[in-house]
N, C-alpha and C positions, 0 to 999 in steps of 0.2 A: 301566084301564091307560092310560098316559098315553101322546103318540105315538111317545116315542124309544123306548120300552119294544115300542112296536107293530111301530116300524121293525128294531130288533134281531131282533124272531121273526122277524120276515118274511124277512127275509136268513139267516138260520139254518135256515128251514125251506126256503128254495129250494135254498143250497148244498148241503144234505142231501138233498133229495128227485131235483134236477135243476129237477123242473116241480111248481107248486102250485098249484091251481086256487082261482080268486074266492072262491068259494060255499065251499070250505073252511075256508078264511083268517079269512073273515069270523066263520064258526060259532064256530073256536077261537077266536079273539079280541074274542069279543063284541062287534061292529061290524057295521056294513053292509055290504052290498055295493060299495057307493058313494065310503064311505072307505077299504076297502080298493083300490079303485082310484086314488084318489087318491093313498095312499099308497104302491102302486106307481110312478104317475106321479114322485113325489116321487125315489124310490130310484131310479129308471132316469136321471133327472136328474145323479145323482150316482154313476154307474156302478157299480149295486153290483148291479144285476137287469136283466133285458130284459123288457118285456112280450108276453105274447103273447094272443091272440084267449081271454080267460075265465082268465085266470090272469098267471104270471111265470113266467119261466125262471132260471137260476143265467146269468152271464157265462160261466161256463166247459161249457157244453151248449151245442155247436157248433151252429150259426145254417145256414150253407150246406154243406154236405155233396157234397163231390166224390169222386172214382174214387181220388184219394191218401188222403182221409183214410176213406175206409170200412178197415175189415179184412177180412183174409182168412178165408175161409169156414171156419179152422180154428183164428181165434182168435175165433170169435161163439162164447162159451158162456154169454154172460148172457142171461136171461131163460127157462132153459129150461123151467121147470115151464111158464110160458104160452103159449111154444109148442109144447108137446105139448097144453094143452089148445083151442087155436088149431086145431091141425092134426086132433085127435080132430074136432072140431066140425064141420070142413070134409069128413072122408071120410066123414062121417053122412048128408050128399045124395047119396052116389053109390049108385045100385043095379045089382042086376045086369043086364050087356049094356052099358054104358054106355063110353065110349071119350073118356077125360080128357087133358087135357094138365097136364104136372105142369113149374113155371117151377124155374128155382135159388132158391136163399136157404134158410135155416137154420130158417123158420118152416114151411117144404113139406116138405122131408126127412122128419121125422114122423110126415105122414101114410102113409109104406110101410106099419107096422105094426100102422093103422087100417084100411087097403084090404085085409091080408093075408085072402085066404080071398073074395073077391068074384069073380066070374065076369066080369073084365073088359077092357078094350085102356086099357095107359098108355103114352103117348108123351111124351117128357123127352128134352132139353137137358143135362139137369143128371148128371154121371158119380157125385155125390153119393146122389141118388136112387138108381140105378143099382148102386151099391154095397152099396147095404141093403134090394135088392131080393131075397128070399126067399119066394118063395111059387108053388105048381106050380096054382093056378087062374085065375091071370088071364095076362095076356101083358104084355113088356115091350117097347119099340121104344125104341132108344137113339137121340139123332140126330145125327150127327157135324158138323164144320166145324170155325172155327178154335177152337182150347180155351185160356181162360184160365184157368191154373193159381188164380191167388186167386180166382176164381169156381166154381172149379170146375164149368165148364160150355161150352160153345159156345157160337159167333156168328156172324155172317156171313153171307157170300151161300148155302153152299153148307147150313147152317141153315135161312135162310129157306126155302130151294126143298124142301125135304124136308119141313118142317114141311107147305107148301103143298098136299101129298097128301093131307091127313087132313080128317076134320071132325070137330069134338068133341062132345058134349057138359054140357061144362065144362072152362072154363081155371082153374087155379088159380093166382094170381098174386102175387109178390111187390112189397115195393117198399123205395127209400130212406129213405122218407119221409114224410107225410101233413101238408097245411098246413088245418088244418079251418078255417080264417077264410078262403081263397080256393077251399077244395073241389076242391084240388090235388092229384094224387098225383106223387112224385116219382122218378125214377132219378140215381145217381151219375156215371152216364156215358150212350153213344147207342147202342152194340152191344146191351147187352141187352135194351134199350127198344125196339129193332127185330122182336124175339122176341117181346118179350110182346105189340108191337099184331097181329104175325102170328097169335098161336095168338087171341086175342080175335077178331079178325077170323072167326075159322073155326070159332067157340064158340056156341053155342046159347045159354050162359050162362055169366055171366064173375065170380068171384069173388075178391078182394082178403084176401091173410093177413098179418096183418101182428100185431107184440106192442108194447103201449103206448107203450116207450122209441122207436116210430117218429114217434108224434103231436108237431107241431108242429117236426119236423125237414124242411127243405128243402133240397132234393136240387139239384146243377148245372142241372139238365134239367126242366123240367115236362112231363112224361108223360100225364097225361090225368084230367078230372073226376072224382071221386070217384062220382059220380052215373052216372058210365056202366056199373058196377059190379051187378051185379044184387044183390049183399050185400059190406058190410067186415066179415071177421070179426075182432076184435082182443081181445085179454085186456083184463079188466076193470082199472081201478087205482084208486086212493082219489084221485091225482091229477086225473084226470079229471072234468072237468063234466059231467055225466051230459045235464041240459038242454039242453046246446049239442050235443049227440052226433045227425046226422043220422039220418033214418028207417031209411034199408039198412045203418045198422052194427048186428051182432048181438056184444055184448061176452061175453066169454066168464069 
């Protein structure tokens, strides 16, 4: 295959994918890894890709990721087979006795009906959770403050101070974003990154949920190492460089 010919897949399969990783690239197009970097290089040259840390992204798979351009928590429906099986994964550590904090976002909601039937204390922010909270054997503590509708959840001082009484066991946490080349995690805005260092802070053990379309999205805010995370659980993709994937992420 000759390189205009290289250069065509290549822009074809990022526009279509979002994100395409190196070691894929290379496979299908019988190349190296080497060339296809180059060839990256070449095409972000000419505005037609972006690179990113083991692969390319599409131009049009937003770069910085603010509190306008997220959606609301009630038009997140893509991705859901992986985050239910995201969220399955994550309520498989908890046992009984154990007293969890459960953050907003659309990859934690799920786990309700993985924890239903456990003997346990959850404490949530999120009126989301709360909502699809059914079950007469654990307990639920909802925590009030100010509530953002497109979040569907609370913030704020009168948050933080409530969250402040508990101690967990496990925080389970969302995010905007994942930069795996700086080991970044990221939030759209500062309120609810305020919540999630509170219940982390008062976690025994802090876990990260998140579904592949988050990888290599960067968020307004840098939130905190990925490595401080005792595990990232994230759905599996053919996207994904598997090699560059650090120790505590378990792909689902």
């Amino acid at each position: 295959m000759i390189a205009s010919q290289r250069y065509e897949k290549i822009v074809e399969m990022v526009n279509e994918r979002g994100i395409v990783n190196t070691k894929e690239l290379a496979e299908l197009l019988g190349v190296t890894e080497t060339t296809i970097r180059r060839d990256c290089e070449k095409l972000e040259n000419q505005g037609l890709l972006i690179r990113v840390h083991g692969g390319a992204k599409s131009i049009d798979h937003k770069t910085i990721l603010s509190q306008q351009d997220e959606k609301t928590m009630d038009e997140r429906t893509e991705q859901l087979d992986q985050k239910e099986m995201v969220a399955r994964k994550a309520a498989s550590f908890v046992r009984e006795g154990d007293c969890i904090f459960l953050d907003g976002g659309t990859s934690i909601v799920p786990m309700m009906k993985y924890l239903k039937g456990k003997k346990i204390k959850i404490v949530t922010h999120s009126l989301l959770a709360a909502n699809v909270f059914k079950d007469t054997e654990s307990e639920l503590f909802v925590v009030g403050g100010k509530y953002i509708p497109e979040y569907g959840m609370s913030v704020g001082p009168i948050t933080l101070s409530s969250i402040e009484k508990f101690n967990f066991d496990y925080a389970f946490i969302s995010c905007a974003g994942v930069d795996l080349e700086r080991g970044m995690i990221y939030t759209a805005e500062m309120d609810t990154m305020a919540v999630k260092e509170k219940a982390m802070e008062l976690s025994v053990k802090k876990f990260l949920l998140m579904d592949s379309s988050k990888l290599y999205v960067k968020g307004f805010y840098s939130f905190i190492s990925s490595k401080d995370f005792d595990a990232v659980i994230c759905s599996d993709d053919e996207a994904i460089n598997h090699d560059e994937i650090p120790e505590n992420f378990i792909l689902e």
